[in-house]
N, CA, C and O atoms as CSV, one atom per row, in Angstrom:
chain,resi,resn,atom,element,x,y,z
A,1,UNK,N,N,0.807,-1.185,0.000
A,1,UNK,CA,C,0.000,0.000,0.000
A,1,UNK,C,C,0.853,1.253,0.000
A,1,UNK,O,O,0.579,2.294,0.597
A,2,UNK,N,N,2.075,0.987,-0.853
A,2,UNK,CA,C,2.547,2.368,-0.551
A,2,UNK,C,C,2.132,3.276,-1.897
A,2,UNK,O,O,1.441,2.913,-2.849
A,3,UNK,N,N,2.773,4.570,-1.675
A,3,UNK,CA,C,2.081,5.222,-3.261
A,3,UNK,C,C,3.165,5.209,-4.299
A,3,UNK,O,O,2.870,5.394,-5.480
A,4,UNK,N,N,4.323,5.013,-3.948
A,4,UNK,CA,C,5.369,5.140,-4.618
A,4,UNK,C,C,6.636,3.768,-4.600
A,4,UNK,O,O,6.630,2.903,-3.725
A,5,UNK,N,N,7.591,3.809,-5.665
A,5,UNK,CA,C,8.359,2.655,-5.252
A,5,UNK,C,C,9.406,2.931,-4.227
A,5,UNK,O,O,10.051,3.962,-4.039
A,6,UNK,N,N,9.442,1.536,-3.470
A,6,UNK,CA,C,10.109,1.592,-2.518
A,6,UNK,C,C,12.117,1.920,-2.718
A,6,UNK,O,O,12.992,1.719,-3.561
A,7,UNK,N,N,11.982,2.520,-1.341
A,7,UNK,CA,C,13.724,3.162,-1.497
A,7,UNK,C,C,14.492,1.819,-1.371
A,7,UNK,O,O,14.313,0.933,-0.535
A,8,UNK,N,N,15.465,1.869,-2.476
A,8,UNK,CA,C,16.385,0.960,-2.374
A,8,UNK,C,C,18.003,0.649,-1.329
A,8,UNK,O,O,19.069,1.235,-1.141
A,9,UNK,N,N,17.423,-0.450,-0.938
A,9,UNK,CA,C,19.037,0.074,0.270
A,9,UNK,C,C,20.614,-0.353,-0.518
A,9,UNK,O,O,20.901,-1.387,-1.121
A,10,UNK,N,N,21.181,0.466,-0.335
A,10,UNK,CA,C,22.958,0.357,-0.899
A,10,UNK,C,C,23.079,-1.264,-1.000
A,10,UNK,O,O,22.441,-2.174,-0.469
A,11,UNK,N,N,24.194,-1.231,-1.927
A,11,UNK,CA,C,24.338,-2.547,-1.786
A,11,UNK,C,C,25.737,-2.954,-0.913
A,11,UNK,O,O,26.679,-2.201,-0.663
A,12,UNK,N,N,25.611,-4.114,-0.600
A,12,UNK,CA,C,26.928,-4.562,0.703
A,12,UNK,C,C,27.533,-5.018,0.240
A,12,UNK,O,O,27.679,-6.114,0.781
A,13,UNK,N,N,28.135,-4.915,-0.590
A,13,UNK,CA,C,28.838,-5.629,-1.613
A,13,UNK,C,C,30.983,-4.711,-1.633
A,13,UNK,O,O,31.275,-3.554,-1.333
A,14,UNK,N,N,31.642,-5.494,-1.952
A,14,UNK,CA,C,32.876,-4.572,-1.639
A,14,UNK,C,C,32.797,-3.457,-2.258
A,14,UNK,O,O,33.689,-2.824,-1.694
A,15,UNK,N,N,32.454,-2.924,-2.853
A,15,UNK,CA,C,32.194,-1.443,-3.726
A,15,UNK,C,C,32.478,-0.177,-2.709
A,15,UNK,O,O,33.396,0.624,-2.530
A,16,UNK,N,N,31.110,-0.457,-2.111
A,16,UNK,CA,C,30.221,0.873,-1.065
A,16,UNK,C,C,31.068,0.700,0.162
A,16,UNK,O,O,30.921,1.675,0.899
A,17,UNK,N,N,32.299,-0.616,0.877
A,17,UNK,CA,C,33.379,0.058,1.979
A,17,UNK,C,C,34.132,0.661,1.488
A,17,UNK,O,O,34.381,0.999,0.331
A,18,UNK,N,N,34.819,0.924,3.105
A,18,UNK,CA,C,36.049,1.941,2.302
A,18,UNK,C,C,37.194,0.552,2.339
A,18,UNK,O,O,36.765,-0.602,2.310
A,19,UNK,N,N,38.488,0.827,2.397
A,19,UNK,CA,C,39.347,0.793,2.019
A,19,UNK,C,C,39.708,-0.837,2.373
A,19,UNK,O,O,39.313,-0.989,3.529
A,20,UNK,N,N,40.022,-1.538,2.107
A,20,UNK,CA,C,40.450,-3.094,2.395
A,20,UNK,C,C,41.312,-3.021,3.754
A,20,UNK,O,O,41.768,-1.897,3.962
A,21,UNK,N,N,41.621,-3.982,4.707
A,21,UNK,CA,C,42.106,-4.208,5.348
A,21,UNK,C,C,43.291,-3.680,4.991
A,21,UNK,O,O,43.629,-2.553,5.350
A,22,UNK,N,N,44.404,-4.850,3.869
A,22,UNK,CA,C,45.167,-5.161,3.442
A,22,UNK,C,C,45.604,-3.320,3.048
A,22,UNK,O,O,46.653,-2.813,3.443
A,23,UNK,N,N,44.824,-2.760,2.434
A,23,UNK,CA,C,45.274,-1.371,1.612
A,23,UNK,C,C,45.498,-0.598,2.874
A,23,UNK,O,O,46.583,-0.051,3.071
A,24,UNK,N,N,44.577,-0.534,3.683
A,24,UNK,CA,C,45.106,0.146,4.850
A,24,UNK,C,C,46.181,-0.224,5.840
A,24,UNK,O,O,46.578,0.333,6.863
A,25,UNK,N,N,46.448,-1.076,5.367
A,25,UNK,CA,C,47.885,-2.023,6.593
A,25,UNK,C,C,49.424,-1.407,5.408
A,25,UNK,O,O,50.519,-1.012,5.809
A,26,UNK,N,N,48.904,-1.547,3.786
A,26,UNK,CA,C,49.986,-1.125,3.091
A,26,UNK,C,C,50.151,0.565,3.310
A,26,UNK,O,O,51.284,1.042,3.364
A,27,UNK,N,N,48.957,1.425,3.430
A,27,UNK,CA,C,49.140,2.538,3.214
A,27,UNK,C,C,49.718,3.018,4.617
A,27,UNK,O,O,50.255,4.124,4.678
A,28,UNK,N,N,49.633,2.303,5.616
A,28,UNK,CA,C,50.175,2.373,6.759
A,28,UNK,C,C,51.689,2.185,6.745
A,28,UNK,O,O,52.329,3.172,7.109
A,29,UNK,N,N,52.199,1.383,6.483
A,29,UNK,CA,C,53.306,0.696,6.461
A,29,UNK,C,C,54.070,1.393,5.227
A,29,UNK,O,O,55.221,0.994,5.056
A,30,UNK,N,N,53.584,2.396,4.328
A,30,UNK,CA,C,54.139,3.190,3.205
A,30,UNK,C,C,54.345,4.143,3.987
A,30,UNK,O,O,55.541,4.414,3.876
A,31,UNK,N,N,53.807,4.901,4.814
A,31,UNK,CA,C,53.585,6.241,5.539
A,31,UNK,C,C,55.262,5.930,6.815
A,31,UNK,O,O,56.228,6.685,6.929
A,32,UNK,N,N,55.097,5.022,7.314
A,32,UNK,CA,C,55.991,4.651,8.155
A,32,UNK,C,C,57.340,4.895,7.810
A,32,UNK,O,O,58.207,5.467,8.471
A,33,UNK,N,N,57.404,4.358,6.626
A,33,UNK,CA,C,58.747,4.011,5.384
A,33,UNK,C,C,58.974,5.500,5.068
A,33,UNK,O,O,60.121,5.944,5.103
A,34,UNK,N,N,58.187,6.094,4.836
A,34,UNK,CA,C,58.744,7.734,4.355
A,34,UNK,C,C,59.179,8.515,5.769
A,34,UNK,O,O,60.050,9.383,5.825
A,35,UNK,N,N,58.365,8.007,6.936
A,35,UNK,CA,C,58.608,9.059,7.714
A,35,UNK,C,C,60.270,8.435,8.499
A,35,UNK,O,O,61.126,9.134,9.041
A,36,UNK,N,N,60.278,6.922,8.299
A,36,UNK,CA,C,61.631,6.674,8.786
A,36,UNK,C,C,63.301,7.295,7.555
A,36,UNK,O,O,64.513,7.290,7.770
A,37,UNK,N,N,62.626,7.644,6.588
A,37,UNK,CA,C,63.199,7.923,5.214
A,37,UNK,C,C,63.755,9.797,5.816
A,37,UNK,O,O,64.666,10.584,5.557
A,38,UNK,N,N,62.764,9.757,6.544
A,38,UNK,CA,C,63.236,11.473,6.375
A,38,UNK,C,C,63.067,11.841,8.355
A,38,UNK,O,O,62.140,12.573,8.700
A,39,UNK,N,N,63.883,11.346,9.281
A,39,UNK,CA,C,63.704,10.787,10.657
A,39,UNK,C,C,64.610,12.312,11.122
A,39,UNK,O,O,64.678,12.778,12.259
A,40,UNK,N,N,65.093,12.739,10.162
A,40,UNK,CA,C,66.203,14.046,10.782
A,40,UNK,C,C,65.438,15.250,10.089
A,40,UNK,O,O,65.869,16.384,10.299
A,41,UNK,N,N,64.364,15.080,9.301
A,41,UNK,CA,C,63.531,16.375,9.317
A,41,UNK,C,C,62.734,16.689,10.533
A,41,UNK,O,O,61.601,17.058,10.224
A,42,UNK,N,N,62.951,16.664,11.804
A,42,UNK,CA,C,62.071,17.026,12.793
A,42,UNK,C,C,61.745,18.555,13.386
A,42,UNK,O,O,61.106,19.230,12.579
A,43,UNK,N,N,61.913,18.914,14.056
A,43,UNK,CA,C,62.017,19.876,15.271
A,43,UNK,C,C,62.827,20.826,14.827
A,43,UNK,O,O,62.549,21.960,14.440
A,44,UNK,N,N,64.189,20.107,14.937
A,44,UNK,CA,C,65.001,21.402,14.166
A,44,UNK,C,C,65.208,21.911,12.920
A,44,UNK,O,O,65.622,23.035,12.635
A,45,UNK,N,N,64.830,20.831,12.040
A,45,UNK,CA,C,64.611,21.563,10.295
A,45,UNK,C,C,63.499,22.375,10.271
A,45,UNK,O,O,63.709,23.349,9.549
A,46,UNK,N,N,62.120,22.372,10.891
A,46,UNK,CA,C,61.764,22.975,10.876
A,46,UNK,C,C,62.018,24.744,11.716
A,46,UNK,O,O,61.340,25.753,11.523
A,47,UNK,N,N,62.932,24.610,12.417
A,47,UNK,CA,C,63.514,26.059,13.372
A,47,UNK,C,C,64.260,26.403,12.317
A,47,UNK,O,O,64.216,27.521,11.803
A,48,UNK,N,N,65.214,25.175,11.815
A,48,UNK,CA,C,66.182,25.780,10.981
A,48,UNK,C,C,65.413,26.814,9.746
A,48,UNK,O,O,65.661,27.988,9.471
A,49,UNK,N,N,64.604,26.061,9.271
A,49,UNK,CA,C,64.235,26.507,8.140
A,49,UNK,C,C,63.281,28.007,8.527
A,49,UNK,O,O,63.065,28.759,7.576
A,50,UNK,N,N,62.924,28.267,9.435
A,50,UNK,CA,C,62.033,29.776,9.760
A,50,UNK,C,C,63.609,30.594,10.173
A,50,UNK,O,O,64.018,31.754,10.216
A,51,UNK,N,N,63.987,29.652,10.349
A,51,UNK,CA,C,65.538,30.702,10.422
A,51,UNK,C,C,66.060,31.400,9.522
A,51,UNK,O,O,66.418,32.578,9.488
A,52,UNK,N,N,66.081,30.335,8.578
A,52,UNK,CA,C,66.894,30.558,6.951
A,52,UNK,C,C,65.924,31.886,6.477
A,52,UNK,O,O,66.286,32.890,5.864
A,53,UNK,N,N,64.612,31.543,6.962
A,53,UNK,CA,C,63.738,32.679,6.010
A,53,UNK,C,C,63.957,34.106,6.812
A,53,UNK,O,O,64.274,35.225,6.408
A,54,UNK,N,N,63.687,33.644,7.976
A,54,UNK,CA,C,63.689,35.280,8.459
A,54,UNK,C,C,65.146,35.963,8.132
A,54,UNK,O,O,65.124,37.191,8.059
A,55,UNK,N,N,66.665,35.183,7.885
A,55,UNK,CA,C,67.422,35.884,7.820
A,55,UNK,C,C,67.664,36.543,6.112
A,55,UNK,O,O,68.453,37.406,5.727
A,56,UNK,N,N,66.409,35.558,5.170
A,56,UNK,CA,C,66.946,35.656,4.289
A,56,UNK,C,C,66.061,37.045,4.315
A,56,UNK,O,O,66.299,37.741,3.328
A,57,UNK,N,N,65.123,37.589,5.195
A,57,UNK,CA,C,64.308,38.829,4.812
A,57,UNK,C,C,64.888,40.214,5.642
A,57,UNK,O,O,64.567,41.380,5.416
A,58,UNK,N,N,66.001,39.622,6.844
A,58,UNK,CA,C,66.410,40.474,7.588
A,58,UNK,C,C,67.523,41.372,6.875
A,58,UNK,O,O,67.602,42.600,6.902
A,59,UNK,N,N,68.566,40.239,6.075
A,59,UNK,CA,C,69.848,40.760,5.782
A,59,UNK,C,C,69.540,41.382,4.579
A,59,UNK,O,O,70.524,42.119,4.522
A,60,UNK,N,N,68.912,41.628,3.589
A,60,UNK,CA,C,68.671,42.302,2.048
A,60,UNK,C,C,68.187,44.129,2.970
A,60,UNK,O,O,68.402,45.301,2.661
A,61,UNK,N,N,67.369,43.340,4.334
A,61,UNK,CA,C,66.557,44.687,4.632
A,61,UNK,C,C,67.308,45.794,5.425
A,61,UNK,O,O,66.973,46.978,5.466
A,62,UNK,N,N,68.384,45.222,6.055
A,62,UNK,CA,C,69.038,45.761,6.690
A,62,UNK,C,C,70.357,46.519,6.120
A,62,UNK,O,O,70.877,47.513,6.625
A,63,UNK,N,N,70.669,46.009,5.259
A,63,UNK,CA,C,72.000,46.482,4.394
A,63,UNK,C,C,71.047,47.478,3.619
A,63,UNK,O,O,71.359,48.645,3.857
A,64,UNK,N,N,69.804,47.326,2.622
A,64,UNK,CA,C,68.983,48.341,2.615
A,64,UNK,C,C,69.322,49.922,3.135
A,64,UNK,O,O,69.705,51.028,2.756
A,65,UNK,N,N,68.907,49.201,4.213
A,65,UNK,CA,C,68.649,50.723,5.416
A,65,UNK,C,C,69.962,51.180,5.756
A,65,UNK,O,O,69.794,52.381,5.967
A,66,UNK,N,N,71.158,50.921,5.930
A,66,UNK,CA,C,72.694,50.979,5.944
A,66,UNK,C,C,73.309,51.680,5.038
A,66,UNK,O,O,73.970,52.689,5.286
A,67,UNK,N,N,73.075,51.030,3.552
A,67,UNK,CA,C,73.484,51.912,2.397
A,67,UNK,C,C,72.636,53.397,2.591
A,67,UNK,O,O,73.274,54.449,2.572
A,68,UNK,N,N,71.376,53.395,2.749
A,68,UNK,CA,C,70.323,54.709,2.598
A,68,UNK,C,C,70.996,55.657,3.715
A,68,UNK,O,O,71.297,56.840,3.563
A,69,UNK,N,N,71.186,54.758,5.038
A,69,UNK,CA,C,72.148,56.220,5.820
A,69,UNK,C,C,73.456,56.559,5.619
A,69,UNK,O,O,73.963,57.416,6.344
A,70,UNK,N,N,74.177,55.950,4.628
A,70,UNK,CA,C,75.403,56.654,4.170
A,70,UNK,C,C,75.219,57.322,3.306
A,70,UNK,O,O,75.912,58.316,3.088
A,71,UNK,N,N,73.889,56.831,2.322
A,71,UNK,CA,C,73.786,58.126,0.964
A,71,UNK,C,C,73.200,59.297,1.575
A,71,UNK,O,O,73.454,60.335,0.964
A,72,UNK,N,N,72.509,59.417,2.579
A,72,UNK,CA,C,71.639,60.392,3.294
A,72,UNK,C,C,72.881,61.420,3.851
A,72,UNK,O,O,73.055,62.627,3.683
A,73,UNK,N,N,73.494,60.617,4.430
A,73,UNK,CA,C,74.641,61.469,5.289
A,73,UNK,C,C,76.322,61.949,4.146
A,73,UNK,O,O,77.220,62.781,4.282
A,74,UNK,N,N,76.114,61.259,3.469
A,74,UNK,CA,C,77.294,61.489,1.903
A,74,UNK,C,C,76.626,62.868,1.066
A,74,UNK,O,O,77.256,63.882,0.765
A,75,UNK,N,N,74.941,62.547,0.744
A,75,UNK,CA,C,74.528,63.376,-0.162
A,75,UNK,C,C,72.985,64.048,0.218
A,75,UNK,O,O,71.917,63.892,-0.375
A,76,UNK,N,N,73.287,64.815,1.379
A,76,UNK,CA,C,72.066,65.368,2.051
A,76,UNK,C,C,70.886,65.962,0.701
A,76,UNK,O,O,71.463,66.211,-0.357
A,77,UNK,N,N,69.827,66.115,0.701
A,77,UNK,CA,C,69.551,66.433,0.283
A,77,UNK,C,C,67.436,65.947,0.730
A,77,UNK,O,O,67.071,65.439,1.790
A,78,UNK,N,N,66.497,66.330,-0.457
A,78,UNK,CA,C,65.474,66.153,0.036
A,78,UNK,C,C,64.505,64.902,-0.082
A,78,UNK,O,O,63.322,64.884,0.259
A,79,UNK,N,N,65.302,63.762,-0.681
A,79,UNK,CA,C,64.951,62.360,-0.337
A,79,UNK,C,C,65.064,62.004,0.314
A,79,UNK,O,O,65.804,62.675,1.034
A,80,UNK,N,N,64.604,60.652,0.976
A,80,UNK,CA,C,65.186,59.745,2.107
A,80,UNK,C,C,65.504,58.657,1.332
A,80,UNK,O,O,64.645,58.075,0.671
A,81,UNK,N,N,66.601,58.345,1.351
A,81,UNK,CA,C,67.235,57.027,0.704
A,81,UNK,C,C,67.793,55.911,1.759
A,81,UNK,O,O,68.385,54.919,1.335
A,82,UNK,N,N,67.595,56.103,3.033
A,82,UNK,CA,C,67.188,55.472,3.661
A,82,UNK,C,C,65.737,54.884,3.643
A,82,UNK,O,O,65.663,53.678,3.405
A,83,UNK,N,N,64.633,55.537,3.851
A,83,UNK,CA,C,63.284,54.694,3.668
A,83,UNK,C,C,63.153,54.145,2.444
A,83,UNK,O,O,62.325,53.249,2.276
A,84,UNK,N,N,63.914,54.580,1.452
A,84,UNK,CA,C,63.605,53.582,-0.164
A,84,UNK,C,C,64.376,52.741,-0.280
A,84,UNK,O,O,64.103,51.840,-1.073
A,85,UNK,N,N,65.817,52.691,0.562
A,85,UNK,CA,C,66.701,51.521,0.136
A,85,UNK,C,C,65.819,50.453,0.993
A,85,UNK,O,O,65.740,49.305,0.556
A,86,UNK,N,N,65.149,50.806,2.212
A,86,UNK,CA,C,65.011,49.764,3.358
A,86,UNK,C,C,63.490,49.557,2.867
A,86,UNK,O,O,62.962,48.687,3.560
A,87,UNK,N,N,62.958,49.876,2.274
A,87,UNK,CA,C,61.454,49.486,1.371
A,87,UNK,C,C,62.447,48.432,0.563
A,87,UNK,O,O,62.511,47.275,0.978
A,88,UNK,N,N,63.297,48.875,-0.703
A,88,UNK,CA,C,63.860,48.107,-1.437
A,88,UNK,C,C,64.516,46.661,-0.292
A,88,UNK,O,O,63.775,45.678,-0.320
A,89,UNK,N,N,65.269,46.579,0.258
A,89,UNK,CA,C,65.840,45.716,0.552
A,89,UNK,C,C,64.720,44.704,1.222
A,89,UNK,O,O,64.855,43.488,1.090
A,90,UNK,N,N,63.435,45.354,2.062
A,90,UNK,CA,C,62.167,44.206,2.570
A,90,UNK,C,C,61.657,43.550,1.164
A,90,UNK,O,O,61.300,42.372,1.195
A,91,UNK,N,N,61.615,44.188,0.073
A,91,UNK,CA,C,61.046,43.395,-0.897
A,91,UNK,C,C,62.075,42.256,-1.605
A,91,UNK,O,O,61.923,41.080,-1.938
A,92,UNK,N,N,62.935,42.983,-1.650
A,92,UNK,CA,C,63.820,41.500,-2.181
A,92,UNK,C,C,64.132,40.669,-0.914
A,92,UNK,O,O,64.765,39.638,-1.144
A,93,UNK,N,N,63.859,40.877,0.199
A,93,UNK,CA,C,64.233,39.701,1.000
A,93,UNK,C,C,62.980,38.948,0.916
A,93,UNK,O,O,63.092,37.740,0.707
A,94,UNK,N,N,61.537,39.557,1.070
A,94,UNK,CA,C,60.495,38.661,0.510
A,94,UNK,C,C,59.949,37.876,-0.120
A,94,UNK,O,O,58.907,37.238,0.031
A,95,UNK,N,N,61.248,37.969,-1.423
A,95,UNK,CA,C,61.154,37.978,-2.607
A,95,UNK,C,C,62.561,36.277,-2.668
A,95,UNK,O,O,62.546,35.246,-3.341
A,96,UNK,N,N,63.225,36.635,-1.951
A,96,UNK,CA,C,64.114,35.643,-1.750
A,96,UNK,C,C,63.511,34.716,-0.633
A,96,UNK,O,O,63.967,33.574,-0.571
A,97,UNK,N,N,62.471,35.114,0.314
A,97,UNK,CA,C,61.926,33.841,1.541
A,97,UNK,C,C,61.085,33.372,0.206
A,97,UNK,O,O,61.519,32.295,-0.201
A,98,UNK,N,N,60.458,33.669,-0.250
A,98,UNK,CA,C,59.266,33.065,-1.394
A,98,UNK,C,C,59.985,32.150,-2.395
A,98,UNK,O,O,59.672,31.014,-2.748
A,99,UNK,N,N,60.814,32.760,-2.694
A,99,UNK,CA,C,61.796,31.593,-3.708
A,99,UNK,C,C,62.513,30.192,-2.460
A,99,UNK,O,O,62.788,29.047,-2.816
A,100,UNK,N,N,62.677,30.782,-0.926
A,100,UNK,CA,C,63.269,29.459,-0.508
A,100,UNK,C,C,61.545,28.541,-0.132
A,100,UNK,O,O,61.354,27.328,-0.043
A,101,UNK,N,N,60.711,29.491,-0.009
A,101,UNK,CA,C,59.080,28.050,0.610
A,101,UNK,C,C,59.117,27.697,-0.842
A,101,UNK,O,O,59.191,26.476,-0.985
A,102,UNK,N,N,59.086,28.427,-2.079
A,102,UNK,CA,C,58.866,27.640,-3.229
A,102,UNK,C,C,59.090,26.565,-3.486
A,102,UNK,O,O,58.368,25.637,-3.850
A,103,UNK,N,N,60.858,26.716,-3.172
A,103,UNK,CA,C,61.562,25.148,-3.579
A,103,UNK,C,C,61.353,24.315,-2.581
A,103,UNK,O,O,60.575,23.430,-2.937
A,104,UNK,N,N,61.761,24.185,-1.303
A,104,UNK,CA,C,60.774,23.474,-0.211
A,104,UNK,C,C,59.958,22.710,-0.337
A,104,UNK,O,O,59.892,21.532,0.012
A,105,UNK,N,N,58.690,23.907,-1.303
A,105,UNK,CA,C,57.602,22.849,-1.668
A,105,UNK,C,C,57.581,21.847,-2.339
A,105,UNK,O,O,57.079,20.748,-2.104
A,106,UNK,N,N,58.227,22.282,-3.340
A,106,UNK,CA,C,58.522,21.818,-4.774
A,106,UNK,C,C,59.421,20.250,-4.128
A,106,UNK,O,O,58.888,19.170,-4.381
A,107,UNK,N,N,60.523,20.264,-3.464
A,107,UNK,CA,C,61.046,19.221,-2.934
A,107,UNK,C,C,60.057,18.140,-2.350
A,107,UNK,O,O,60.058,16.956,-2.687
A,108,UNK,N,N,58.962,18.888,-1.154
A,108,UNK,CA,C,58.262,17.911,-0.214
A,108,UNK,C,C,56.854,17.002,-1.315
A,108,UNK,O,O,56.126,16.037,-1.084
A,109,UNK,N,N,57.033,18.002,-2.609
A,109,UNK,CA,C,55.340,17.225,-3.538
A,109,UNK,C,C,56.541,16.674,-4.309
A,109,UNK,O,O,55.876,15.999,-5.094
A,110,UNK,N,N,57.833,16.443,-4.690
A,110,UNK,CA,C,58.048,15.441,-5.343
A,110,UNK,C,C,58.739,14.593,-4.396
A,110,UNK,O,O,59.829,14.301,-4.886
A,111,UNK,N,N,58.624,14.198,-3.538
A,111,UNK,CA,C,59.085,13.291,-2.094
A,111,UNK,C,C,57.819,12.617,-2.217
A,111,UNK,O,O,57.862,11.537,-2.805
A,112,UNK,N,N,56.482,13.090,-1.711
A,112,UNK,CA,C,55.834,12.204,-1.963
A,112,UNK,C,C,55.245,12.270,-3.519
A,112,UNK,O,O,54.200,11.690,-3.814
A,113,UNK,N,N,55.662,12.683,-4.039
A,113,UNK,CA,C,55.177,11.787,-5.591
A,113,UNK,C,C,56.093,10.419,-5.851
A,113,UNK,O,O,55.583,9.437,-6.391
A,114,UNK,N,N,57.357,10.431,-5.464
A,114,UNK,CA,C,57.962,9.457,-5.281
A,114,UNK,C,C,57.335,7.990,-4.175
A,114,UNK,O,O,57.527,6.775,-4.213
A,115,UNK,N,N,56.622,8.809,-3.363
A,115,UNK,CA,C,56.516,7.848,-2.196
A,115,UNK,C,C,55.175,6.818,-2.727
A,115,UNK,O,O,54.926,5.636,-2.493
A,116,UNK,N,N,54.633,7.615,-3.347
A,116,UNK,CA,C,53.274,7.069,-4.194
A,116,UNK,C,C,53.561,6.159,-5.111
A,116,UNK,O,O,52.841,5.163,-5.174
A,117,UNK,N,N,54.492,6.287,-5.865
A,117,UNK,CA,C,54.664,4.907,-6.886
A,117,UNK,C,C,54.928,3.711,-6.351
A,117,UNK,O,O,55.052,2.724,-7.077
């Protein structure tokens, strides 16, 4: 007596689980293998590496601002070549942290593209 056809239930069949035992014991045991593969990237590569960046944005910015107060104080006048060298020098150090996360990245997606085959 219903008015319409009845809802069909999923089928139980291997399709509709997820992942096999077996695939999850390999994808386990793949994950393991990479992370014992790379056991000295921990704690300190990662310090190291916020290191590398901040100095790579400190030192462009600071020599920047260094050169601008010797041209300021060499060739007085009504620029500040201090605030434009030290504008200039934050952008290329930005410009150099972006080129080091680039490659970084670029290293860690072909690590695991490797790890995947």
């Amino acid at each position: 007596m219903s008015d319409g056809p009845e809802p069909q239930r999923p089928a139980s069949g291997p399709a509709n689980r997820g992942p096999t035992l077996a695939g999850q014991v390999g994808a386990k045991a793949a994950r393991k293998l990479r992370a014992r593969r790379h056991a000295d990237r921990g704690v300190w590569f990662g310090l190291g590496m916020m290191g590398l960046i901040g100095w790579s944005v400190a030192v462009p910015t600071l020599l920047g601002a260094a050169l601008g107060l010797w041209l300021d104080k060499a060739y007085p006048g009504g620029r500040s070549w201090t605030l434009a060298l030290l504008v200039a020098g934050l952008a290329i150090g930005c410009l150099n942290a972006w080129h080091w996360v680039v490659k970084e990245d670029k290293a860690i997606q072909e690590e695991q593209e490797d790890g995947d085959e």
